[in-house]
C-alpha positions as CSV (number, residue, x, y, z in Angstrom):
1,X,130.6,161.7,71.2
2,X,128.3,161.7,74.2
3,X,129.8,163.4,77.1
4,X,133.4,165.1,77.9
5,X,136.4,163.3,79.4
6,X,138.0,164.3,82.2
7,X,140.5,167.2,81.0
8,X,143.3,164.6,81.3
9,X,141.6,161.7,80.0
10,X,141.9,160.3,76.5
11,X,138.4,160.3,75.0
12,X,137.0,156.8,73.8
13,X,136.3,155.4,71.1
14,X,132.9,156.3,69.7
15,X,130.6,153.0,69.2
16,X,130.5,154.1,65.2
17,X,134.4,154.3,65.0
18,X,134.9,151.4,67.0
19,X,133.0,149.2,64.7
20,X,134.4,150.5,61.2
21,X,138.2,150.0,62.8
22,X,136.7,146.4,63.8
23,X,136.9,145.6,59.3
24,X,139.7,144.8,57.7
25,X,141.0,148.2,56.6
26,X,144.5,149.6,55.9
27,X,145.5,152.5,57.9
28,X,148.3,155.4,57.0
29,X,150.4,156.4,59.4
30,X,151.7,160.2,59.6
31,X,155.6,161.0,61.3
32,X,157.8,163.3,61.3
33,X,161.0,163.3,60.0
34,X,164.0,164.6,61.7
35,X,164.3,167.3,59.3
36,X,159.9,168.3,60.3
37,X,158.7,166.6,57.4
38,X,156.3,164.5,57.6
39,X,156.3,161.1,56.5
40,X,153.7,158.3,55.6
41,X,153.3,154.7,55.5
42,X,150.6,152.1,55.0
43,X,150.1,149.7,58.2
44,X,148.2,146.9,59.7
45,X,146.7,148.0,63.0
46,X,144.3,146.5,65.7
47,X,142.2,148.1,68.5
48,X,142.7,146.9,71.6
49,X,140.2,148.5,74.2
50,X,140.6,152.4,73.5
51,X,144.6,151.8,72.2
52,X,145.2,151.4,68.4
53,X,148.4,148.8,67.9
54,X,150.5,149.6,65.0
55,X,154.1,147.1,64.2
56,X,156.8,147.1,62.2
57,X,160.1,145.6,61.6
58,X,162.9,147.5,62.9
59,X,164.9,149.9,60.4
60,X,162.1,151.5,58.6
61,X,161.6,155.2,59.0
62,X,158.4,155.8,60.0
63,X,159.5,153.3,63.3
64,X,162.4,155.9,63.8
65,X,160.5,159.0,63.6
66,X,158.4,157.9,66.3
67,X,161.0,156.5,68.7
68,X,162.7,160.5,68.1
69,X,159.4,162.2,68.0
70,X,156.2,159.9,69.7
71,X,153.4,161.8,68.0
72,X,151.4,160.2,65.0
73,X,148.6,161.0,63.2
74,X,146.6,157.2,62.2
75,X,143.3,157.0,59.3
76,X,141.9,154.9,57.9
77,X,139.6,155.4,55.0
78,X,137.1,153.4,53.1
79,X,135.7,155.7,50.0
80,X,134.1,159.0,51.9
81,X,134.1,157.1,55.3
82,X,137.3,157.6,57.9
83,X,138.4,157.3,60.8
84,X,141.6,159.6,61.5
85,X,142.8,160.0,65.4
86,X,146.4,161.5,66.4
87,X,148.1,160.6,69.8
88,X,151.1,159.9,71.3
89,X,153.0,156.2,71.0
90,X,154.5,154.7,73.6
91,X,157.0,152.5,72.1
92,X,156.7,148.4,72.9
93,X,160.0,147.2,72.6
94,X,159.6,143.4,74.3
95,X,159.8,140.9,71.5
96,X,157.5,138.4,72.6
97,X,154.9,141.4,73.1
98,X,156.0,142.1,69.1
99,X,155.9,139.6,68.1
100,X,152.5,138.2,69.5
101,X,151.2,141.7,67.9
102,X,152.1,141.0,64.3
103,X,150.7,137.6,64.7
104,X,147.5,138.5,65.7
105,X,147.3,141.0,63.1
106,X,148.5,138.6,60.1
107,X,145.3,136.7,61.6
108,X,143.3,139.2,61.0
109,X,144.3,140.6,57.8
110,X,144.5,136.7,56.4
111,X,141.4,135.3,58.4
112,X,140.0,134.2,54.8
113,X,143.5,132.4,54.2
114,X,144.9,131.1,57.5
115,X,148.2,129.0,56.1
116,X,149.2,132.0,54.4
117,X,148.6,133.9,58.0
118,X,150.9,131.2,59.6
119,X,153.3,131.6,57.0
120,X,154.0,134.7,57.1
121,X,154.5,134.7,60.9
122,X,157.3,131.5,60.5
123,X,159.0,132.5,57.4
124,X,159.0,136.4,58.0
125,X,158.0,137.8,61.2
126,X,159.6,135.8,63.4
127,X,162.8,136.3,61.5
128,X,162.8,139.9,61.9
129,X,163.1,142.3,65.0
130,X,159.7,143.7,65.6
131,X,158.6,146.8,67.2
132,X,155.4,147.6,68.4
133,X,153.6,151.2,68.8
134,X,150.6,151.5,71.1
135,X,148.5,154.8,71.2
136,X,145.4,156.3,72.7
137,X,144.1,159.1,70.9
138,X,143.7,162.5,72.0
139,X,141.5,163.5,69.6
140,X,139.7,162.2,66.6
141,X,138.8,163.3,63.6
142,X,135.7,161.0,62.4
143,X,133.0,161.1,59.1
144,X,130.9,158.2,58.8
């Protein structure tokens, strides 16, 4: 990365990063648990400017960690490649904003299948609380 961000700035992205996060790639997610353990889970995610989205229906325990404890580690790998970034989420809440998250990201992740996409969004997203996590990082952790 080219430069250094103000002391109380959230780097960006790097151009490299930004482009392997723009493929269709799973990402793991790292909480804690109440008990300091941590906990992972496989997620969708999108960038949005410098922010990484992550969603999830209401209930699970990786959502709960993060509304008790907002710090997550995010990476995404593909073979020796990865991306990895930690931050802190703030915590999106607002159902249409949810809900308009998951969709665009069952868009993406079924762009090659587009009923299945819309499917999804009727038959199980829509049915379900949602809860959206939006983070940018304050530090990466990149080898590409």
């Amino acid at each position: 990365m080219s430069g250094s961000p103000l002391p109380d700035a959230p780097p960006a992205w790097p151009e490299n990063a930004r482009a392997f996060l723009s493929e269709n790639r799973f990402a793991v997610v790292a909480t804690l648990d109440p008990d300091g353990a941590p906990h992972q889970a496989v997620v969708w995610y999108r960038l949005d400017e410098d922010e990484i989205v992550v969603n999830s229906a209401e209930g699970r325990r990786w959502p709960a960690n993060l509304r008790r404890d907002p710090r997550i580690h995010f990476v995404v790998e593909d073979d020796y490649r990865y991306v990895g970034a930690r931050g802190v989420v703030t915590v999106i809440d607002d159902q249409a904003t949810a809900q308009a998250d998951i969709a665009e990201m069952a868009r993406r992740y079924h762009a090659h299948e587009p009923a299945t996409a819309e499917a999804l969004i009727r038959d199980r997203f829509e049915q379900q609380h949602r809860i959206s996590f939006r983070f940018r990082p304050s530090r990466f952790n990149i080898d590409l």
